[in-house]
N, C-alpha and C positions, 0 to 999 in steps of 0.2 A: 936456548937459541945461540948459534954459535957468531963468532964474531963476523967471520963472512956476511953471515944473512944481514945482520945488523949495517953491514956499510951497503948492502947491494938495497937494501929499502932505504937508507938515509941518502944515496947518491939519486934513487928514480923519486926521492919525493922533494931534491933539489933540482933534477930536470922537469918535474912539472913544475917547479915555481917560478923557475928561470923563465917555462915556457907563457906562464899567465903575465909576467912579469914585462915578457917582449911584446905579448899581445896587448895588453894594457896601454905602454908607453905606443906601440903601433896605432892603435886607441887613439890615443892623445893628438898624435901628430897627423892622423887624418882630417880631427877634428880642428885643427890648425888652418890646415890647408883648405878646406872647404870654407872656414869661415874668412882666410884670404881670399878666395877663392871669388866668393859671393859680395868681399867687397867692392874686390877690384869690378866687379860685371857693376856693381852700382855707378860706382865712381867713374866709368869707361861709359855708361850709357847716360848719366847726366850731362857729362861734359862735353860728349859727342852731340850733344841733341843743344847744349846751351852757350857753348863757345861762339857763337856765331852772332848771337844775341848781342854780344860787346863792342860787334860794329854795324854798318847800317850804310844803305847804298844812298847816295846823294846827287846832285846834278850841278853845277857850276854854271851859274846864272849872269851876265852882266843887265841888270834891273836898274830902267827907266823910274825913277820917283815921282812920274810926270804929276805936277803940279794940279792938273787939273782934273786928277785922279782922286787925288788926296786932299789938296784942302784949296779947291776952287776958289773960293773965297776970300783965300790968304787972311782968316780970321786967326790961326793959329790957337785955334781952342782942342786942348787935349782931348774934351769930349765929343766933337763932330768928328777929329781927326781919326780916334779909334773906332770908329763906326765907318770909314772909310774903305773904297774898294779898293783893298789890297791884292785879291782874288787876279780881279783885272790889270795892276799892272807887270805880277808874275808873269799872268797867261797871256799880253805883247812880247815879254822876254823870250818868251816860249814860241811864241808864233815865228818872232825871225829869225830863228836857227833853221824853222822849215817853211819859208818863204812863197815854194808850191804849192802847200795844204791852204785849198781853199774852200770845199764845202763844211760845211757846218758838222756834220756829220764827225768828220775824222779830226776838225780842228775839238769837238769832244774827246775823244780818243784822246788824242796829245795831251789835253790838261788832265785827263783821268790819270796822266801815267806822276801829278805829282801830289805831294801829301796835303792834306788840307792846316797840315802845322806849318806848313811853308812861308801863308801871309799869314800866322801869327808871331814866326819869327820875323818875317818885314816890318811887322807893324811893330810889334817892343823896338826896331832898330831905331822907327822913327820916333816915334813916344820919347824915347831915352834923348833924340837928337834932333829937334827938328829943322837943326840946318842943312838934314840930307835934303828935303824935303825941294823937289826939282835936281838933283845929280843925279846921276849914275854910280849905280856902286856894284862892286864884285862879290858874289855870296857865293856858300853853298848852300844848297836849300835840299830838308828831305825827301827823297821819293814814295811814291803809295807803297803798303808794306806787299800788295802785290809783284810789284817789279822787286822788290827787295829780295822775296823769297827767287824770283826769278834769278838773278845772279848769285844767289847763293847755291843756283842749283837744285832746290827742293819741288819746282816745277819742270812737269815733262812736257817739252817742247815737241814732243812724237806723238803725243796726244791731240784727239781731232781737236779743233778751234773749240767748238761746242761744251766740252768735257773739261775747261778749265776757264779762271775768272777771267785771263789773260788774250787777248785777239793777237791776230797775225802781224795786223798794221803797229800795233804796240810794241810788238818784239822787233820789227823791223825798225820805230824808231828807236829805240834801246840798243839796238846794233848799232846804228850812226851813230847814234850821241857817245858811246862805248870806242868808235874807231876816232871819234873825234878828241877822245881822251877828257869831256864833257861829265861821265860817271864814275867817279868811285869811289873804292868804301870809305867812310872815315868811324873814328871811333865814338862808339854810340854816346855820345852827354845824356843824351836824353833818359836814358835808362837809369841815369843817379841824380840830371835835374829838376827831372818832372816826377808828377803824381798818375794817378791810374786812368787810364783812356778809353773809350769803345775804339778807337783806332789802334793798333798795335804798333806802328810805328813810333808812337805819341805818347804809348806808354814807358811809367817810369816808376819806380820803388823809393822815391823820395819820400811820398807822404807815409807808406808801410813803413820805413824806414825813421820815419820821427815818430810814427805813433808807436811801434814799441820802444824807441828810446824813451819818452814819456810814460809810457807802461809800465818799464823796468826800472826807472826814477822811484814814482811813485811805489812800486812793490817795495824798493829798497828800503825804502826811508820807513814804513813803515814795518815790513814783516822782519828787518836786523834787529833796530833795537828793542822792538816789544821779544821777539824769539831768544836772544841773550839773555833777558831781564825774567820770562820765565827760568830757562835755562837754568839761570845764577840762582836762582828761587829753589826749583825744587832739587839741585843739586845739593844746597849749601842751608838752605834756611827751613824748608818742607821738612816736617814731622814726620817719620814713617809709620803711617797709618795706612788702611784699606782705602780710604778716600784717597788719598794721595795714589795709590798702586794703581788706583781704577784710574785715576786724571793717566797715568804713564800710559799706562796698557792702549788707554784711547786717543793719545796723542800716536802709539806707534800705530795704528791702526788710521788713523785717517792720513798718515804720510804713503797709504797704498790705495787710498780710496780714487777710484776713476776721478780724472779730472773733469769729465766732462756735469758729475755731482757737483763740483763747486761752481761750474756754471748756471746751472739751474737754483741754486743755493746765491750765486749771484742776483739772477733775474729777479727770484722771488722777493728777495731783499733790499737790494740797493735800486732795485727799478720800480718793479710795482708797488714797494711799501714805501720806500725812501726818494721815490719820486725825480732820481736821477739819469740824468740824458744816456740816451740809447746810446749805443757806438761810439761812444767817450772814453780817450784812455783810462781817463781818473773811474771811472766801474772798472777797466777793465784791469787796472794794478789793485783795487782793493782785491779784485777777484784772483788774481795770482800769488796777491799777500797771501791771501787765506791759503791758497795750492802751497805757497814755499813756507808760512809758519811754521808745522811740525817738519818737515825739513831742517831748517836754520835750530831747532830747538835741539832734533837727536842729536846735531851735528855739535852743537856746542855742548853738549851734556857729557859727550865723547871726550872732547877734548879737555874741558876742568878735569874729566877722570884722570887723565891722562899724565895731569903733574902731579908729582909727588905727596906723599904725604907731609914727607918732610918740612917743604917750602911753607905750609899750614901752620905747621907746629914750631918750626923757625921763627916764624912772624909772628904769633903768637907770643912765644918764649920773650921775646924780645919787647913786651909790651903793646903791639900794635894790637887794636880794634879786631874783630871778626869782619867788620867792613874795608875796615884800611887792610888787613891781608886778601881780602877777596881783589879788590879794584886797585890796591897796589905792585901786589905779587902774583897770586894764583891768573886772574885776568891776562895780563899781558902775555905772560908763559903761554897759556891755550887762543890768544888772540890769532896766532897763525891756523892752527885747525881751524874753527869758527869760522874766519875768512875761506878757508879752504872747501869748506864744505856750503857757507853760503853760496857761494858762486859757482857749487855747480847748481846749488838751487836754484838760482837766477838762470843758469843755462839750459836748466829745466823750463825755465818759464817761459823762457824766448821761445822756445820750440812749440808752446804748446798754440791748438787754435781749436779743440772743441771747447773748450770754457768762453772762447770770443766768441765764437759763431752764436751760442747762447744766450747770449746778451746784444746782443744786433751786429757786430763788428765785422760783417758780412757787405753792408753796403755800399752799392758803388761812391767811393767821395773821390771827385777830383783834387780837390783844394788840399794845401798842404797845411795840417793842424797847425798852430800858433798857441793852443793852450789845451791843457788836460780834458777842457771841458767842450771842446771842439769836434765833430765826429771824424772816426780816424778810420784806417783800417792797423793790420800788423804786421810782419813780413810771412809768418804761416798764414794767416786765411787769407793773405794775398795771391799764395803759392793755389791754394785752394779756387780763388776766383781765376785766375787763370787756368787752372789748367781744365774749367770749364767751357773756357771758352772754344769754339769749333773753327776756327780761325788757325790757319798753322804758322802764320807769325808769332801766337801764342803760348805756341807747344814749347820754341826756343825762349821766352821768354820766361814759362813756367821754370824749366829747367836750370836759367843763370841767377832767377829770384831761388833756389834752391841754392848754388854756390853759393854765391851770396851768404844767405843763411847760417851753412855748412863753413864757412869762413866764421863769422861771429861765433858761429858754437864754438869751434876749436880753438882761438885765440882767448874766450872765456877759459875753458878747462886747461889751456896752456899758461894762462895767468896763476888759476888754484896752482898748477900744480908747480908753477918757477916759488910762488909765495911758502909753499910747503917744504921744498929746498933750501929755501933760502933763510928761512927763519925757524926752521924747527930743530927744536933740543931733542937730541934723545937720551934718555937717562940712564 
């Protein structure tokens, strides 16, 4: 074969390498842009549907404390006082902005348009102070989440009367009270200092909100140091036997088992055998323990591999213990992975809610937990009860308990990964 032939097959079996080579890398960078692609549609239809959620339409009341509303008696007993019609001296505040509305009918209408948390914020004002009790004071108070969505625009006002929850006479006082400079938005408290409501307005991610920080307390404390302590075991101390191979094999194996098995593995254990409260954080962190153990365990097994042999034999040499090199040297060296990888296990855990839903963490609780053993909900099957609900106050509420969320997950894996910069050797 002459030398010609030899370069005209070695240059066409370099243009088709070149060519799989560009299709490949083409490959890749599709693959890129679809999966931007697909996030940005996520992250564009959350925020558009939940932004809105963070304020909340209001009304600017000057409220009568009339005396004989509230504690006729002048006995000044907190417990008649909060059994008090607060209801009634809103709906006076309300009646003399429209002084004309005189059948019974429409002065209904008027009070429909405000929220039924209104006199529970008058009444905590008094409670806290009962020297209002007879002044006037200047509030804002918030409105029914129907007017709400109404100024936010999510009702069509071209729609017949019939066809929505909203009347004409309501819109029309919503326009005066709106020229009167009487309405508008403020930022929503309520959504980070309340607990979960059948009203949408009234609801709020506080108690989701402390039942998984008690959640992930609880996982903490126990699935780090029991998951290191194996770890350091079968890295360092474990025989290499077939029993030992099997325990590994089925530690990597249950770090991929469906979460929603360790809920049912929850139930059957910690509730029907171990006789502990339904919708309790403390069931619902052992039940995450168990989800992030073989987690925190690969992750720290990873990381002892990871330092040297050296540092072993160092320590050693120099007279230290097998213990004292373990928890004096090797330890602290992989203490940054360990960390690094526990927390995304714990990031893991935040996210999850078929293992709660399993063990009751599904029910409605208003109250905001005070202790593990308290029934709670979590920020995921909070996302979950809401976005059951058929209520479109709740669809943007679904959507901002998802930011929310979506914020704690990425400041966790922002933490792993400053922790992994900031402390890790490489060798």
């Amino acid at each position: 074969m002459s030398n010609k032939s030899i370069t005209e097959i070695v240059n066409k079996n370099l243009k088709t390498r070149y060519k799989k080579e560009a299709r490949f890398k083409k490959y890749g960078q599709l693959s890129i842009f679809l999966a931007v692609t697909f996030l940005f549609i996520f992250f564009t239809s959350i925020i558009s549907k939940g932004y809105s959620a963070f304020y909340q339409a209001e009304i600017f009341l000057k409220v009568d404390l009339n005396q004989e509303y509230i504690d006729p008696d002048n006995t000044n007993d907190l417990e008649e006082i909060r059994y008090s019609d607060f209801d009634g001296v809103i709906n006076e505040s309300l009646y003399s902005l429209f002084p004309q509305i005189i059948k019974r009918s429409d002065k209904r209408q008027l009070r429909d348009l405000m929220s039924s948390g209104a006199s529970i914020t008058v009444q905590q004002l008094v409670l806290d102070d009962l020297s209002l009790i007879g002044q006037t004071i200047n509030i804002w108070l918030p409105l029914d989440d129907e007017v709400d969505m109404l100024i936010k625009g999510n009702i069509d006002v071209d729609l017949p009367e019939q066809a929505r929850r909203i009347s004409d006479m309501q819109i029309n006082f919503i326009e005066i009270l709106q020229k009167k400079g009487l309405i508008k938005n403020k930022f929503n408290k309520n959504l980070f200092l309340s607990g979960d409501s059948r009203e949408s307005e009234q609801a709020g991610i506080l108690g989701a909100f402390v039942g998984s920080a008690l959640m992930l307390t609880i996982t903490f404390l126990i699935a780090f140091p029991l998951g290191v302590s194996a770890a350091i075991y079968l890295e360092e101390f474990a025989p290499k036997n077939k029993f030992i191979d099997f325990i590994e094999v089925n530690i990597n194996n249950l770090a991929a088992v469906p979460s929603i098995i360790y809920g049912l593995l929850g139930l059957a254990v910690f509730i029907n055998y171990a006789g502990m409260p339904r919708s309790a954080p403390l069931v619902g962190g052992l039940v995450l323990a168990l989800m992030t153990f073989p987690v925190i365990i690969i992750a720290a097994r990873a990381s002892l591999q990871s330092v040297p042999p050296s540092i072993r034999d160092a320590a050693l040499g120099v007279g230290a213990s097998k213990m004292q090199s373990i928890f004096d040297h090797i330890l602290p060296l992989a203490l940054p992975g360990i960390l690094t990888g526990s927390i995304i296990g714990m990031a893991r855990a935040l996210g999850e809610s078929a293992p709660l839903i399993m063990i009751g963490m599904v029910a409605f609780v208003v109250d905001i937990p005070t202790s593990p053993l308290d029934s709670s909900a979590a920020l995921p099957v909070q996302v979950y009860l809401w976005a059951d609900s058929p209520e479109r106050g709740f669809v943007e509420k679904t959507s901002a308990a998802i930011m929310v969320l979506l914020v704690f997950l990425l400041l966790m894996n922002s933490l792993a990964i400053w922790l992994r910069n900031k402390y890790e050797i490489k060798w």
